[in-house]
C-alpha positions in Angstrom: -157.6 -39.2 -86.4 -161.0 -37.5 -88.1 -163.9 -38.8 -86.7 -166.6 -40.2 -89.0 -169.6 -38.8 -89.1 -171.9 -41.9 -89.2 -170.2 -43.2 -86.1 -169.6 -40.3 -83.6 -168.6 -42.5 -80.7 -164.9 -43.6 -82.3 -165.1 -46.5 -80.5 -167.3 -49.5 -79.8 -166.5 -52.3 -77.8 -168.2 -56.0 -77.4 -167.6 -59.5 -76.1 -167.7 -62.5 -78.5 -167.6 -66.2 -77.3 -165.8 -68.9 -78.0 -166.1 -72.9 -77.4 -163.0 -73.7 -75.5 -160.1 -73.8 -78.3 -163.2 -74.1 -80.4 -165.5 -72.8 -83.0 -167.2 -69.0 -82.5 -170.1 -69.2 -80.9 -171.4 -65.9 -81.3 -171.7 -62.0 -79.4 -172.9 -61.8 -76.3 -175.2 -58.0 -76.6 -176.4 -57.7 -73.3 -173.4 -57.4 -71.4 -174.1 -54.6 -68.8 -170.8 -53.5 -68.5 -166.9 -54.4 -69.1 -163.4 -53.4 -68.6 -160.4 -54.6 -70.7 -157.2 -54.2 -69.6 -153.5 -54.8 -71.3 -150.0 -54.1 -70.0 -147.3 -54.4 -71.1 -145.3 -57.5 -70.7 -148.1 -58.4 -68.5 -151.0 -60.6 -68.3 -154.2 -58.9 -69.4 -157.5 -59.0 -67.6 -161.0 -59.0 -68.7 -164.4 -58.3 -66.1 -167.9 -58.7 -67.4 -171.3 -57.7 -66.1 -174.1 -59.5 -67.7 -178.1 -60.2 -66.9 -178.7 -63.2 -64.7 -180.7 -66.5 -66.0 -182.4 -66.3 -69.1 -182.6 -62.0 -68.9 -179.4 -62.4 -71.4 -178.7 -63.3 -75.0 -176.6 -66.4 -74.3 -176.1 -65.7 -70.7 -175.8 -69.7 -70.2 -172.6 -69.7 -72.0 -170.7 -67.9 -69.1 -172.0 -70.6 -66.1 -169.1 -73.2 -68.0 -165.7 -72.8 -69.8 -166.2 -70.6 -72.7 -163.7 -68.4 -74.6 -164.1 -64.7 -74.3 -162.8 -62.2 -77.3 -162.8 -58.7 -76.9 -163.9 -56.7 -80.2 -162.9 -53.3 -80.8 -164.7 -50.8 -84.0 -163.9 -48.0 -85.0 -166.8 -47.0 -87.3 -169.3 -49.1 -86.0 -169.4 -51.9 -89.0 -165.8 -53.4 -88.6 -164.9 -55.3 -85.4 -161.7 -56.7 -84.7 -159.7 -58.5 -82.1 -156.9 -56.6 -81.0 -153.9 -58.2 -79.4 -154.3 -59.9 -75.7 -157.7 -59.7 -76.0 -158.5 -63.4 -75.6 -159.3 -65.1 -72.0 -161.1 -68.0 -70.3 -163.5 -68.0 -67.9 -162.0 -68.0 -64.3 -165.1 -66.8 -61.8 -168.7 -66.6 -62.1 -170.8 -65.6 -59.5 -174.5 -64.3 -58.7 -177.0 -63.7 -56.1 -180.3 -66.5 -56.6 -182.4 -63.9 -54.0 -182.8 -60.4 -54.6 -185.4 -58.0 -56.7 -184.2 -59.0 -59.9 -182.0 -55.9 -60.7 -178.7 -57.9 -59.4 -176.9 -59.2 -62.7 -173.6 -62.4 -63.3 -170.2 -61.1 -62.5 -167.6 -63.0 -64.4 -164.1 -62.6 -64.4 -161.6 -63.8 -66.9 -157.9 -64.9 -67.1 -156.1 -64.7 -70.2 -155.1 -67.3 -72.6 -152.1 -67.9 -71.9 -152.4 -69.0 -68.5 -153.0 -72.6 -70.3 -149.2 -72.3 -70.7 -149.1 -73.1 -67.1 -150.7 -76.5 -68.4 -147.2 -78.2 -70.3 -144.7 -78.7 -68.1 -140.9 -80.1 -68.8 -142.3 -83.2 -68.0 -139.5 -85.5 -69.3 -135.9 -85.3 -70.1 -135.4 -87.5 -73.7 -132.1 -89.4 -73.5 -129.0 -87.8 -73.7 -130.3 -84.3 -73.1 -130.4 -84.6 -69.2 -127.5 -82.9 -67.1 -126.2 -84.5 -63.9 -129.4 -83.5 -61.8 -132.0 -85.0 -64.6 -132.8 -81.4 -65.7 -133.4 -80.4 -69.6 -130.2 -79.3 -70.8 -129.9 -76.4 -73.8 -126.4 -76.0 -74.9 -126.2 -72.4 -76.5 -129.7 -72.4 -77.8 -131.8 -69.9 -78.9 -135.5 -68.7 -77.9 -136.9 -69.9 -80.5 -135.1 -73.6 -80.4 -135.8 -73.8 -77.1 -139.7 -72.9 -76.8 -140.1 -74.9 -79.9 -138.9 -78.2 -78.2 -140.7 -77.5 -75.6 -144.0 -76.6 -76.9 -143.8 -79.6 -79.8 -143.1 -82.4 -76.5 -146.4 -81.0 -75.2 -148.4 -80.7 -78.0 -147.4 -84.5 -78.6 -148.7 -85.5 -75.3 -152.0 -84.1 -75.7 -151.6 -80.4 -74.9 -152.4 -77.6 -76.7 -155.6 -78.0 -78.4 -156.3 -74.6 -80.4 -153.2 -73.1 -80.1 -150.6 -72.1 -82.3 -147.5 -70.2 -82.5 -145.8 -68.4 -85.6 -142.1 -68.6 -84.9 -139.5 -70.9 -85.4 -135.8 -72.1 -84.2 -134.4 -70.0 -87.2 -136.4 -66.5 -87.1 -138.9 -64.8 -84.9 -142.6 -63.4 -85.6 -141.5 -61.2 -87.5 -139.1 -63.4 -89.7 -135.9 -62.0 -87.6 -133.1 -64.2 -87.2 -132.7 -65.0 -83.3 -129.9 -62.6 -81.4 -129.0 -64.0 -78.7 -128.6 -67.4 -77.5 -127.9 -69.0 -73.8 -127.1 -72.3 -72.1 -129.8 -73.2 -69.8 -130.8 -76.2 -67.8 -135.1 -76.8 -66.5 -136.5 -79.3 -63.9 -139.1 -81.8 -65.2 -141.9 -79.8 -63.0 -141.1 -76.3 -65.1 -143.7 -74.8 -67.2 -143.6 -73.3 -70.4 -145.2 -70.1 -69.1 -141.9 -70.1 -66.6 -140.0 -70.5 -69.4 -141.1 -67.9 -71.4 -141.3 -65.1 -68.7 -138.1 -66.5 -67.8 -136.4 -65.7 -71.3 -138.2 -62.6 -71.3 -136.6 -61.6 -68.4 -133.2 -62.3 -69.1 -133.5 -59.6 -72.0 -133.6 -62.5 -75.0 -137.8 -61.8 -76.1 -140.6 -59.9 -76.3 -143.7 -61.6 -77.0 -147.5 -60.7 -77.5 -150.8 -62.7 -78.3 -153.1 -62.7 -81.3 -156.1 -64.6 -80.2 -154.9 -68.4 -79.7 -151.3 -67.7 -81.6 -148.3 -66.7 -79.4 -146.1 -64.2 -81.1 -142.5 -64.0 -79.7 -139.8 -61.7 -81.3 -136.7 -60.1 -80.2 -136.6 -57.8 -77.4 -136.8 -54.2 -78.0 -137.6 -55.2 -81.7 -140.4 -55.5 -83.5 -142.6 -54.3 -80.6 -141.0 -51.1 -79.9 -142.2 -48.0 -81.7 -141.6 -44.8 -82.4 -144.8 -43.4 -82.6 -144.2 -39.5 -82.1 -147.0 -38.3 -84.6 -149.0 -39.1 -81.3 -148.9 -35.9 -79.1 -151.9 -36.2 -75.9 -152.7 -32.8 -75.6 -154.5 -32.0 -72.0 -157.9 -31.3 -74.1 -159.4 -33.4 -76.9 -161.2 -35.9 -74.6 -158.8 -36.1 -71.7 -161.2 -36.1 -68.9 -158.9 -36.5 -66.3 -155.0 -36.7 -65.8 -153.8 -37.9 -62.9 -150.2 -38.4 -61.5 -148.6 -39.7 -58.6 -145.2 -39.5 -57.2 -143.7 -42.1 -54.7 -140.7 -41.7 -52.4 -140.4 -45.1 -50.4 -138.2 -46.2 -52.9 -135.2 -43.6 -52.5 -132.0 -44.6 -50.8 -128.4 -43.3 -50.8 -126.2 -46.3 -50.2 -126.7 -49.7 -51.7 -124.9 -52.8 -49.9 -124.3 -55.7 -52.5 -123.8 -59.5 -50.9 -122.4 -60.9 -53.5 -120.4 -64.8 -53.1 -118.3 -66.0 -50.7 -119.5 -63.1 -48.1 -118.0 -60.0 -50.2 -119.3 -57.0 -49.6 -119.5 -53.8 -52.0 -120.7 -50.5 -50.6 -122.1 -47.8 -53.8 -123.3 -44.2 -52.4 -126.0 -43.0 -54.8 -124.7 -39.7 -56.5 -128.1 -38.9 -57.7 -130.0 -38.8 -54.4 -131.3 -35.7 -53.6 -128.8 -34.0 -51.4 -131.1 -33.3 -48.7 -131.9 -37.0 -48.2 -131.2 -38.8 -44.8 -128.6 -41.4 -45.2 -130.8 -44.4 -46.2 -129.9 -47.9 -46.9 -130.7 -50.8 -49.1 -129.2 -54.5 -49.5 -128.9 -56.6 -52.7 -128.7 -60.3 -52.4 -126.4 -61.2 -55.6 -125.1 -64.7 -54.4 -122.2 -65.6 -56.8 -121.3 -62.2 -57.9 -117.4 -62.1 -57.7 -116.6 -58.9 -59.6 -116.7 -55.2 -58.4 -117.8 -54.6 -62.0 -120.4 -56.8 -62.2 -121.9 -56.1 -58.4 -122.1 -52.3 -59.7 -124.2 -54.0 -62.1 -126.5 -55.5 -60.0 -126.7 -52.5 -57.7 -127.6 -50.1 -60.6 -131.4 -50.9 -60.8 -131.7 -50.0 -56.6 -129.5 -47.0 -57.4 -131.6 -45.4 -59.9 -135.0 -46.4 -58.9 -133.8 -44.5 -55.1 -132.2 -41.8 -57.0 -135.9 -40.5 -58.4 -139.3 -40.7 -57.0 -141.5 -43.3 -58.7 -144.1 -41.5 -60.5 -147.2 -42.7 -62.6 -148.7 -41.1 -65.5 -152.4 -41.8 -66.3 -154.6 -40.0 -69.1 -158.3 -40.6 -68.9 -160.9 -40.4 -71.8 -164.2 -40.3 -73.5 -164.5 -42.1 -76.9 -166.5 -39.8 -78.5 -164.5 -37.0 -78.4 -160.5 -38.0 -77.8 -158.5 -37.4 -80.3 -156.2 -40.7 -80.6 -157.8 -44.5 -80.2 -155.9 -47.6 -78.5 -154.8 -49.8 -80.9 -155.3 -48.1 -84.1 -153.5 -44.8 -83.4 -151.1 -46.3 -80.5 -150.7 -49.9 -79.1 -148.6 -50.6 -76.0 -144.9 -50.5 -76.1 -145.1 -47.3 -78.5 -143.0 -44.1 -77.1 -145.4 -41.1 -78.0 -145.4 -37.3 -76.6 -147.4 -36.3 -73.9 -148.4 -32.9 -72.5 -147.4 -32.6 -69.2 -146.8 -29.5 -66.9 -143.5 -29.0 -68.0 -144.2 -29.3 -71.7 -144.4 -32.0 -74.0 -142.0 -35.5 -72.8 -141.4 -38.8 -74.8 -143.3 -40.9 -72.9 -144.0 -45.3 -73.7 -147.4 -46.2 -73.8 -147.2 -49.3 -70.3 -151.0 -49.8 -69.8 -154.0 -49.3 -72.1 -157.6 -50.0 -70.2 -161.1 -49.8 -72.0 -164.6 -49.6 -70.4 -167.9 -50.0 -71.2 -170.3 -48.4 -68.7 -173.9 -49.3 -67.8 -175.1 -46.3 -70.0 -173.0 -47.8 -73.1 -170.4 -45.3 -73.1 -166.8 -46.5 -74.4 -164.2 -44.6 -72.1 -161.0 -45.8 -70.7 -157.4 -44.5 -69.3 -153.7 -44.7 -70.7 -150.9 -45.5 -68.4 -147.5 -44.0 -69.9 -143.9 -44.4 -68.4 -141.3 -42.5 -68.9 -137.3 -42.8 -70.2 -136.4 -43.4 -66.8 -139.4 -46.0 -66.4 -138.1 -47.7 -69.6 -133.9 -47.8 -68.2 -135.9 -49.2 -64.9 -137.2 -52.1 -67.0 -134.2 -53.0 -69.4 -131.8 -52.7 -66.0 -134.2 -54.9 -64.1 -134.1 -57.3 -67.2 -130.0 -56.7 -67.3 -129.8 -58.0 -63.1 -132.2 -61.1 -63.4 -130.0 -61.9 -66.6 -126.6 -61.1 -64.7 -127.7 -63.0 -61.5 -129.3 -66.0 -63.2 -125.9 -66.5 -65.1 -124.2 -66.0 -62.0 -126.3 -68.3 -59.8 -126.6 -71.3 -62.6 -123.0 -73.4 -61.2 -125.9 -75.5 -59.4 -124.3 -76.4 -55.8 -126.4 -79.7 -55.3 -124.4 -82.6 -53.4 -123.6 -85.2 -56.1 -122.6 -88.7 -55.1 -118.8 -89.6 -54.7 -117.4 -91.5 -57.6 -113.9 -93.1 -57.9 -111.5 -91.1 -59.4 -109.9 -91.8 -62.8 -106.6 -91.1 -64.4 -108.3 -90.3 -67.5 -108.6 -86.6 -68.8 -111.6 -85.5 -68.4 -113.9 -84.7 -71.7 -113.8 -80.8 -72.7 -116.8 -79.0 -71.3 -119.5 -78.9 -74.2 -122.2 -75.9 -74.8 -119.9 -72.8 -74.0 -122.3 -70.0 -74.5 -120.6 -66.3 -73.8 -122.9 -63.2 -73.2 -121.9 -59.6 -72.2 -123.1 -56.5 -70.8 -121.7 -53.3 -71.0 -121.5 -51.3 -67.4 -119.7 -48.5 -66.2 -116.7 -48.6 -64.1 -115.7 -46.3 -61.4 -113.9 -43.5 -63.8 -117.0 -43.5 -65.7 -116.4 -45.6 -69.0 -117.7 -48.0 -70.3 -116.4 -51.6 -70.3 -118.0 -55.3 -70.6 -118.3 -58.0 -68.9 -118.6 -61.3 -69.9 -120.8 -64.3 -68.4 -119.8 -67.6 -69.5 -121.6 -70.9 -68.9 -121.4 -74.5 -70.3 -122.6 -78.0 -69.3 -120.8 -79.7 -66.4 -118.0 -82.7 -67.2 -119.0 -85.6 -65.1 -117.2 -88.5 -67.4 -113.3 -88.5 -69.1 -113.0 -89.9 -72.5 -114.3 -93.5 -71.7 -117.4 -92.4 -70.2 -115.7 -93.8 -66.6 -116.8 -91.1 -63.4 -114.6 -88.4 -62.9 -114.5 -85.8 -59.9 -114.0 -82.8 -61.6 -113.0 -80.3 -59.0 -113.1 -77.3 -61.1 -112.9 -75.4 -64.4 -110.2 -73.1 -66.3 -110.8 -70.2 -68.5 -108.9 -68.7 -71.1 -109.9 -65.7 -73.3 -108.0 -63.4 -75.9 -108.8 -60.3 -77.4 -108.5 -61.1 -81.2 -106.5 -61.2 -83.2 -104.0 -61.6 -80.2 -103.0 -65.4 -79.9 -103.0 -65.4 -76.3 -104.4 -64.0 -73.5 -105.1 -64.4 -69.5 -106.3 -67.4 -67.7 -108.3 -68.1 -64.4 -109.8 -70.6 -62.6 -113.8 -71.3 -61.2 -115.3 -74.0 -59.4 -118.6 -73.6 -60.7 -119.9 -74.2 -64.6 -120.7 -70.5 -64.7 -118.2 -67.3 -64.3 -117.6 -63.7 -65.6 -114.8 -62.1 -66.3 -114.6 -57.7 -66.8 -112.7 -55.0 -67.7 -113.1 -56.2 -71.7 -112.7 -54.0 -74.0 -117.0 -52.4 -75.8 -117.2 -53.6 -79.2 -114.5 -56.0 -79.6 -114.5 -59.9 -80.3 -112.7 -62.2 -77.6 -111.6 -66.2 -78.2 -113.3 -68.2 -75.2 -112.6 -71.7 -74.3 -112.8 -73.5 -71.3 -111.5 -77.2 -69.9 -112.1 -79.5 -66.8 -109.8 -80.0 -64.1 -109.6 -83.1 -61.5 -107.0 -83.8 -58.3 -105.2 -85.6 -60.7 -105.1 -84.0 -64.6 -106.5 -81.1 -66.4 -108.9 -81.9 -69.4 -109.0 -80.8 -73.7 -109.8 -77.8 -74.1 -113.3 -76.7 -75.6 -114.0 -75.4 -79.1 -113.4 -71.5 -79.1 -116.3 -69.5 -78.8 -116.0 -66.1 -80.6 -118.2 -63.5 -79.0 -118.4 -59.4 -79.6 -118.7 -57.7 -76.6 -121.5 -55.8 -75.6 -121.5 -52.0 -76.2 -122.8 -49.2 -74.4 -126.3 -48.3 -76.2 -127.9 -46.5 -73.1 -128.3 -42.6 -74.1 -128.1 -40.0 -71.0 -131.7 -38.5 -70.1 -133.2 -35.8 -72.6 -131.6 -32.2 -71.2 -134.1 -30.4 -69.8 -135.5 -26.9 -71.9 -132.8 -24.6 -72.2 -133.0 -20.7 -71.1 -132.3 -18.1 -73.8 -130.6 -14.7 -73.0 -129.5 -12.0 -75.4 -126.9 -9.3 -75.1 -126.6 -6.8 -78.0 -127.5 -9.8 -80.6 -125.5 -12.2 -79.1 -127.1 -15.5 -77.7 -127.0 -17.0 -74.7 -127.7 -20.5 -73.7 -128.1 -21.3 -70.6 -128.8 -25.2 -69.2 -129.5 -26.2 -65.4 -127.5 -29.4 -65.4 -130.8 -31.9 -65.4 -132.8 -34.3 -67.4 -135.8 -34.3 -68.4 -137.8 -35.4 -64.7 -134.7 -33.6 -62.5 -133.0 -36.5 -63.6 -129.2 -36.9 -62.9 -126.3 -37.3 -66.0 -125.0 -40.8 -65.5 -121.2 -40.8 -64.6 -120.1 -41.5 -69.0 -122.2 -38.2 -69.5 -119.5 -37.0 -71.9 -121.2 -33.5 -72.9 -124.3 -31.7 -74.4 -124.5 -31.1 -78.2 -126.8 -27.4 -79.1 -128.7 -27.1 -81.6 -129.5 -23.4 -83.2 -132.1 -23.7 -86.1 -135.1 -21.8 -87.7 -138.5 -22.0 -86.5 -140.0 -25.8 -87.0 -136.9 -26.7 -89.0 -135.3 -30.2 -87.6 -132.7 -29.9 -84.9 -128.9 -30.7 -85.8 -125.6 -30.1 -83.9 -124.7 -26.5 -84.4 -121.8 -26.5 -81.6 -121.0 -27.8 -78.3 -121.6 -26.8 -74.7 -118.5 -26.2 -73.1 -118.0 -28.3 -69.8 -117.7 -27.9 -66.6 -119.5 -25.0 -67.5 -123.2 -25.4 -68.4 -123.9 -21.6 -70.3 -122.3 -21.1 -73.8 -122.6 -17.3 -76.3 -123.2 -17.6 -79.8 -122.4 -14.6 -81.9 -123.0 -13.6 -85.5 -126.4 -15.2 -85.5 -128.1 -13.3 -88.4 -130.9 -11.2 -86.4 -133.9 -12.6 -86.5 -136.3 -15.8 -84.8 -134.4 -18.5 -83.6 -135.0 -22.0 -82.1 -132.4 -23.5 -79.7 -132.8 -27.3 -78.5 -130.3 -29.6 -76.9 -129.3 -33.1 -76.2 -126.9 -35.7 -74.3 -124.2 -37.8 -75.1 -122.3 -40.1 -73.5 -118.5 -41.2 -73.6 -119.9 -44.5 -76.2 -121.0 -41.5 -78.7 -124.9 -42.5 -77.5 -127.2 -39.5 -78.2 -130.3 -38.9 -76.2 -133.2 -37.3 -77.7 -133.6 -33.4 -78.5 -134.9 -31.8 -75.9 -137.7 -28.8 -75.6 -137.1 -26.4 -78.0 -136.8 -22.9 -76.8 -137.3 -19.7 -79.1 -136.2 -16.8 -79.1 -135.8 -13.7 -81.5 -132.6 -11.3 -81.3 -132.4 -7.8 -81.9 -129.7 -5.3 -83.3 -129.0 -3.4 -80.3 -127.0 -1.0 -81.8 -127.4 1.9 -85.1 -123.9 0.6 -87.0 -125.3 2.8 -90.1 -125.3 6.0 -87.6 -122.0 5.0 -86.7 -120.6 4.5 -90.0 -122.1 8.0 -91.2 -120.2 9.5 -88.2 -117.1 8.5 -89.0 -117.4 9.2 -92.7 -118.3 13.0 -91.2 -114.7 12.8 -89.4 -112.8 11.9 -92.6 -114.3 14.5 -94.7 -113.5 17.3 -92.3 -109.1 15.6 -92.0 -108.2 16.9 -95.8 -105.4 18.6 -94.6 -104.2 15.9 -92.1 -104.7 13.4 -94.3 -102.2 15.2 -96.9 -99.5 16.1 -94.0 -99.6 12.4 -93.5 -99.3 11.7 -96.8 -95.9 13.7 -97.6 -94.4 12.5 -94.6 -94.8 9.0 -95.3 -93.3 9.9 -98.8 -90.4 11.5 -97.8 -89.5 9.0 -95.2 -89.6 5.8 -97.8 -87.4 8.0 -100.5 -84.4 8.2 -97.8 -85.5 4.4 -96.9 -85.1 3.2 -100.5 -82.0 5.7 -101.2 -80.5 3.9 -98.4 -81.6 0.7 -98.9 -79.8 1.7 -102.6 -76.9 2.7 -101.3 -76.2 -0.9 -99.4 -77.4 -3.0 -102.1 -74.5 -1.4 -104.6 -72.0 -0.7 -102.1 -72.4 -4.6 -100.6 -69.1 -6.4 -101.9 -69.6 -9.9 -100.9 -70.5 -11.9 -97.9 -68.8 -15.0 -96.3 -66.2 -16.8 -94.0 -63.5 -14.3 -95.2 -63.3 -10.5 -96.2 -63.2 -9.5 -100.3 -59.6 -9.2 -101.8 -61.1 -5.8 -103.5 -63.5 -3.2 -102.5 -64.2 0.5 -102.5 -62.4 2.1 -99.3 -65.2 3.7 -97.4 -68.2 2.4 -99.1 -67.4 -1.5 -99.4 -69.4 -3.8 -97.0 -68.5 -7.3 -95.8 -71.3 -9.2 -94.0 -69.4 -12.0 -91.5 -71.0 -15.2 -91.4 -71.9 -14.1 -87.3 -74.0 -11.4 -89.1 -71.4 -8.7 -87.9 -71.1 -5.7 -91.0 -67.8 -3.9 -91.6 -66.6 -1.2 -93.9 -63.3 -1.3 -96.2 -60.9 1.4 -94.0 -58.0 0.3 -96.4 -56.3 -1.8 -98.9 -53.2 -4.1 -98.0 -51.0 -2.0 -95.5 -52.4 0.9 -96.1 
């Protein structure tokens, strides 16, 4: 962005207080020095060096529980509060001896660690499950926090804060997507709860001063912010990276329930790798499908060394600002040694030195970082599904010949994976609230649970049994809607049936990596496109890589499917290319139709290689000088069609008639008969003759 002229720095950064869920209390100016850092689904952190005693405007305020905002300007007049930026005091600590130059070190925790403060705390009637815990029968994020959160604020909690969601839509007036059954313990907190929803893929959710903001994941806080290309220069003082290989393994061993074991070799390890071996604990996994699932996050993070991307800068002179030209969770391009790569913004720290410089350093992850995430989100979602049958020893109760009730709160969620041949299918996680009672509200011992799903609009479908108040069933069919419904079963009777639950199952969305930058050849104009097989990173294709789509366009012009590479091979020629500059990029797709990015583009301009106007006027020479030959050929051909046409003449009047049985009457010697086997005879004679 241009940098104003009355306020060279670009950035300013300062440190306002707050009375505890209270009333500004003003800017504290002498701070010494500062840092401010955000992550990304993270807690923020805030440090603070300020004069000791009475050396500092309002110095006092930080020796008791004060509010601390961070400020951010851009032209030195307007200061605002960007998101996270608000914390409480945590540590304060200084030195009462010294020579007067030591100075108060304060650290500060962020505001929402008072979510830690509202718990559960009670269960209201008729919303406890069998162990006393909270039960949500298929609720959404929003229902759920908002119960929460509204019990506390009841009791006393929550002075100051706010939130700006509700059970219908999220922050940013987005109807909930997901929903999920779901049972806490009294001694929960809400923080728990919310990391916890975050973490089973249902939210994303940010701050703004004392108002959580929760949305949808991979919503509303998920940008494409491309216009945003970090060159090397422009203020990059430094740009560190680091690779890690402690995490890279070639087998992965899955424990999933019951003691089965699944064994997955890592086709993406480098070849070169000693055999090295990891374990999964997935404790009521029961599906191959599912514990490939599970294993997929150890598999891809060992397939690829870990790397971290950092860019350091100066205010004064960088070209892009946090939080007004990018904010965390934004993909942008970055110039690395390879070129540019789309990279997401995961980190964004800002420091004020002892000389008052503003400076700071962006961390960025990449595509790969960003699969890591969502598949780590994906396992804690699979495993808590799996997991949530709750195996705690109940009391005996006396059996009844009653039926029991039908299971109430079926919630059905999916996940798309990929099965052995390499396409894609889902697999379904059910849950519901336990039957303890028939219809009398007498005791029952239920021993276990049926399922039955069909594919709609199919009336029927399979059925299978589970002990616990959780299963999954695989092998469903991306994209299509399936009929769920579930009933208790006891020694002695099997219970109603629950209400249907209609669910779509989960498609494939994941894209292959970005190709890497083609190679360009040329061979008397024609091109040649040649790709090594990798993503962007050496990244592996996934096993439903389906094929790469090339793109052949002018200079700057946006890229769009011109053909396809051919596979296995990785190298295709395109001829007739008019002769001139050309830009050639590519890109992935998978066997869902999911399309990666373009990749780098690569140019290249093609020449005629040979003179076809000499070789024209050559040939042109030749006629000129085959006159005679020409006219030789000429009679010839004449002559020969006038005895073609005379005979072709004489058949066509001489031809008598054609059919099962010779003509009555005819010429002798020039009559023809054509027999129906295509056979051809001439009239010899009449009658006897």
């Amino acid at each position: 962005m241009p940098r104003r002229l009355d306020f060279p720095r670009g950035l300013g950064m300062r440190y306002v207080a707050y009375e505890e869920a209270g009333a500004r209390l003003g800017v504290l100016p002498d701070a010494l020095a500062g840092t401010f850092t955000c992550p990304r689904q993270e807690t923020p952190s805030l440090t603070l060096s300020y004069p000791n005693g009475e050396q500092g405007v309002r110095g006092g305020l930080l020796d008791r529980m004060v509010e601390v905002a961070v400020e951010l300007t851009y032209d030195g007049v307007t200061w605002t509060e960007p998101p996270n930026a608000r914390f409480m005091n945590l540590s304060s600590s200084w030195n009462l001896v010294g020579d007067g130059t030591d100075h108060r070190t304060a650290e500060f925790i962020h505001i929402g660690h008072r979510l830690d403060g509202a718990l559960v705390w009670s269960v209201p009637a008729g919303a406890a499950d069998k162990d006393g815990k909270y039960k949500f029968n298929s609720r959404t994020a929003g229902q759920i926090l908002r119960t929460i959160w509204d019990a506390a604020v009841a009791r006393g909690w929550g002075k100051g804060l706010d939130l700006d969601f509700n059970t219908t839509t999220d922050s940013a007036g987005q109807g909930w997507a997901t929903k999920t059954t779901v049972a806490f313990d009294t001694t929960i907190s809400l923080k728990s709860i919310l990391e916890a929803l975050m973490n089973m893929g249902m939210i994303d959710y940010q701050w703004r001063g004392r108002t959580l903001q929760v949305y949808n994941a991979d919503a509303a806080l998920k940008r494409e912010n491309l216009d945003v290309v970090w060159r090397l220069d422009a203020g990059t003082t430094s740009a560190p990276e680091k690779l890690d290989w402690s995490k890279l393994c070639t087998h992965v061993l899955v424990k999933g329930e019951g003691g089965r074991l699944w064994t997955f070799r890592n086709p993406e390890a480098p070849a070169d790798l000693p055999r090295t071996e990891k374990v999964v604990e997935a404790g009521g996994v029961e599906l191959e499908t599912t514990a490939r699932a599970v294993a997929d996050l150890t598999l891809k993070t060992g397939a690829n060394a870990a790397q971290e991307v950092k860019r350091e800068w100066e205010a004064d002179d960088v070209q892009w600002l946090p939080f007004l030209d990018y904010r965390c969770g934004d993909w942008v391009r970055v110039d690395r040694r390879t070129g540019l790569e789309r990279m997401r913004v995961t980190q964004i720290s800002i420091s004020v030195t002892e000389n008052g410089r503003c400076q700071g350093h962006v961390t960025f992850g990449t595509v790969l970082d960003d699969l890591l995430a969502r598949m780590a989100k994906k396992q804690k979602g699979i495993l808590g599904a799996v997991n949530s049958d709750g195996k705690n020893p109940r009391p005996e109760v006396p059996k009844s010949k009653y039926a029991p009730l039908a299971p109430q709160g079926l919630n059905v969620s999916s996940t798309a994976v990929i099965n052995a041949e390499g396409w894609p299918v889902a697999v379904a996680s059910l849950q519901w609230s336990p039957v303890s009672t028939d219809a009398l509200g007498v005791a029952v011992d239920v021993t276990g649970y049926e399922i039955a799903y069909r594919e709609l609009p199919n009336l029927t479908g399979p059925m299978f049994a589970s002990k616990g108040t959780s299963v999954e069933t695989g092998g469903l069919t991306c994209g299509k809607k399936y009929a769920f419904s579930v009933r208790a079963v006891t020694q002695d009777t099997t219970g109603a049936w629950s209400e249907e639950v209609v669910a779509t199952m989960a498609s494939d969305v994941t894209p292959p990596p970005v190709p890497t930058t083609p190679q360009l050849t040329q061979t008397l104009g024609v091109l040649g496109v040649f790709w090594d097989g990798k993503g962007v990173g050496n990244a592996g294709m996934p096993d439903d890589f389906a094929g790469i789509e090339v793109s052949v366009h002018a200079p700057g012009a946006p890229p769009a499917r011109f053909t396809d590479m051919p596979r296995p091979v990785q190298r295709t020629n395109l001829a007739g290319l008019e002769i001139k500059e050309w830009e050639v990029a590519l890109r992935s797709y998978d066997r869902a139709g999911n399309p990666s990015a373009w990749s780098q583009r690569a140019r290249i301009v093609l020449e005629q290689s040979i003179d076809a106007d000499a070789i024209a006027k050559k040939v042109e020479e030749k006629l000129a000088g085959s006159d005679a030959m020409q006219r030789a050929a000429r009679e010839g051909t004449l002559k020969e069609m006038k005895h073609l046409t005379d005979a072709m003449t004489q058949v066509a009047t001489s031809l008598v008639d054609a059919g099962p049985v010779p003509p009555d009457a005819g010429k002798i010697g020039a009559s023809i008969w054509v027999a129906p086997d295509g056979r051809v005879f001439v009239l010899r004679a009449e009658g006897d003759k």
